[in-house]
C-alpha positions as CSV (number, residue, x, y, z in Angstrom):
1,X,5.9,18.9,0.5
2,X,7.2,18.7,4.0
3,X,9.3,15.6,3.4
4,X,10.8,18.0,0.9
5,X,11.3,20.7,3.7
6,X,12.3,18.1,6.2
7,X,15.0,16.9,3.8
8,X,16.3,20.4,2.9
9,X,16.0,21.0,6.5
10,X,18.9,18.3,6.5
11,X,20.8,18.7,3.9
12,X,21.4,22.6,5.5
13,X,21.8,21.5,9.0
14,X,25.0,18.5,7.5
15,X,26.4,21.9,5.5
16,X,26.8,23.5,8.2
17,X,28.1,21.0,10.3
18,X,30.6,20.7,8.0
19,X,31.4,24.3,7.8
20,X,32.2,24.1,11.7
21,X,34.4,21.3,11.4
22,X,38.5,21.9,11.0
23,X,39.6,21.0,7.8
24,X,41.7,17.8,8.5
25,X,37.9,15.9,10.4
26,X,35.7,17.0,7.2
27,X,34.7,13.8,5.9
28,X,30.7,13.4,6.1
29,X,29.0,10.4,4.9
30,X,25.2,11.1,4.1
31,X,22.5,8.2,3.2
32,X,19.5,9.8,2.9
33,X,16.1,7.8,1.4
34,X,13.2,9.9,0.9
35,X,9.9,7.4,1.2
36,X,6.6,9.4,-0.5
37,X,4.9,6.3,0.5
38,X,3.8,5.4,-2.8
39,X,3.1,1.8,-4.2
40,X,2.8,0.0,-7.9
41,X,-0.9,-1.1,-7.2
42,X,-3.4,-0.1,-9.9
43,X,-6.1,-1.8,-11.3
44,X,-7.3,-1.7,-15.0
45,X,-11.2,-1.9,-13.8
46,X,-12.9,-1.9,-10.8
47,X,-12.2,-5.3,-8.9
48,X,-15.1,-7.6,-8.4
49,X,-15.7,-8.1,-4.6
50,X,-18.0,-9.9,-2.1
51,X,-20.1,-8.7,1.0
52,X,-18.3,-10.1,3.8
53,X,-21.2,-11.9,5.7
54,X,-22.5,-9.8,9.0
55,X,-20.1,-7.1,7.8
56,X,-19.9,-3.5,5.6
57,X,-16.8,-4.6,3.6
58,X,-16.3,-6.0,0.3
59,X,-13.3,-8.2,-0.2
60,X,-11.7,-10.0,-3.2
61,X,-8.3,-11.9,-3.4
62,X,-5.8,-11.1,-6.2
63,X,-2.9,-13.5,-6.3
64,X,-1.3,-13.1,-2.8
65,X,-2.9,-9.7,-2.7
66,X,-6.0,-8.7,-0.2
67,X,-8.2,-5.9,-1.3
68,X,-10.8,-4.3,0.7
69,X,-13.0,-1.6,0.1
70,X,-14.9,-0.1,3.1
71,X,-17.0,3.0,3.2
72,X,-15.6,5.4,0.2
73,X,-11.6,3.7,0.3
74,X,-10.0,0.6,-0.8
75,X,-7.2,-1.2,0.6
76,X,-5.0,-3.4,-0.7
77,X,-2.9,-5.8,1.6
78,X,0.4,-7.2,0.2
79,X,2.3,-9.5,2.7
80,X,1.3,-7.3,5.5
81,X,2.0,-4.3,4.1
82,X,-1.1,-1.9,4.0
83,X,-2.2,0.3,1.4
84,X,-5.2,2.4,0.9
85,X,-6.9,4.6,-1.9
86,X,-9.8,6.8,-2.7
87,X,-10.9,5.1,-5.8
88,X,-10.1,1.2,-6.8
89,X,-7.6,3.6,-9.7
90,X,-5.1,4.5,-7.1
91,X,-3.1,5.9,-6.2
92,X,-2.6,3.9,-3.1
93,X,-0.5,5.1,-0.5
94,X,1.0,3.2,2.5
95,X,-0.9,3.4,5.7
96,X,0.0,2.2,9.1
97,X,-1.5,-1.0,10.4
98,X,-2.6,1.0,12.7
99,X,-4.8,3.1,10.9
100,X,-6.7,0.0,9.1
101,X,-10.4,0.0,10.2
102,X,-11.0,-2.1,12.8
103,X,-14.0,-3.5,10.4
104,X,-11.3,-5.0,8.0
105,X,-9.0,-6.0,10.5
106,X,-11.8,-8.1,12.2
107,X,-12.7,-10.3,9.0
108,X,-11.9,-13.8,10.2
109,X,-8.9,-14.9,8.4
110,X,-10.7,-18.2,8.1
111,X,-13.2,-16.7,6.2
112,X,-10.8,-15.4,3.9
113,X,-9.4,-18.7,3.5
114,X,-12.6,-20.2,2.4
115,X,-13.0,-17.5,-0.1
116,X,-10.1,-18.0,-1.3
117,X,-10.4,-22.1,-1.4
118,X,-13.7,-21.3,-3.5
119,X,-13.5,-18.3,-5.4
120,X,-9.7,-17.7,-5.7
121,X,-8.6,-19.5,-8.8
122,X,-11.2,-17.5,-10.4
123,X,-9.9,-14.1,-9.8
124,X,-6.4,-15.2,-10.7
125,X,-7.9,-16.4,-14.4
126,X,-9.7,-12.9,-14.3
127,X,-6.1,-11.4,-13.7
128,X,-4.3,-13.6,-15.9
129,X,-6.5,-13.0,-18.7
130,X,-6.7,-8.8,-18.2
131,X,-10.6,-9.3,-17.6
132,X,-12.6,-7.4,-14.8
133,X,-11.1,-6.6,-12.0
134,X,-6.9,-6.9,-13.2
135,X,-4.3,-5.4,-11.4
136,X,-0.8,-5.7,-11.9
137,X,2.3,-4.4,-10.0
138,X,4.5,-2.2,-11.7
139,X,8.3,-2.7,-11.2
């Protein structure tokens, strides 16, 4: 709702820019893209994930996906872009690297990589075949 205000907000403050303008400098170019931060990450059931060792997250790879759940949220990371949810059903939302817990950001990516080396072509059959844990991106 307050992108909605902040881009009314705008849209008044150009008209009356314009208003205030003589006639023969009135040309006004506008690009406006209005971001809700929103992604095409769902999952069709709850993805199968691992204790990371020493740690309170669960991880599991999904293609060239990362998901993460920690405490009561999951997070998805897609070629370094963040996303996180309430529930493994979504909706997940872009979040700021930022604002990643430390907890997740600290899982060695070697450990990942090992994961992935042993347990990764797995997943991706259990995506391919729409078994436990799919998710698929919508266009």
């Amino acid at each position: 709702m307050r992108k909605l205000s902040l881009f009314a907000s705008l849209c008044i403050l150009a008209t009356s820019l314009v208003a205030a303008t003589p006639a023969h400098a009135q040309q006004v170019h506008a690009n406006v893209r209005l971001n809700t931060g929103g992604s095409h990450i769902y999952f069709d059931n709850e993805p199968n994930v691992v204790l990371v060792p020493g740690t309170r997250v669960y991880y599991s790879p999904y293609g060239t996906d990362d998901v993460y759940r920690y405490r009561n949220s999951w997070y998805v990371n897609r070629g370094g872009t963040w996303y996180r949810a309430s529930s493994y059903r979504g909706p997940y939302m872009y979040v700021r690297q930022s604002r990643v817990p430390y907890q997740i950001m600290s899982v060695p990516p070697d450990w990942r990589d090992q994961y992935r080396r042993n347990h990764g072509r797995d997943n991706d059959n259990d995506r391919d075949n729409n078994q436990n844990g799919h998710h698929r991106h919508r266009d």
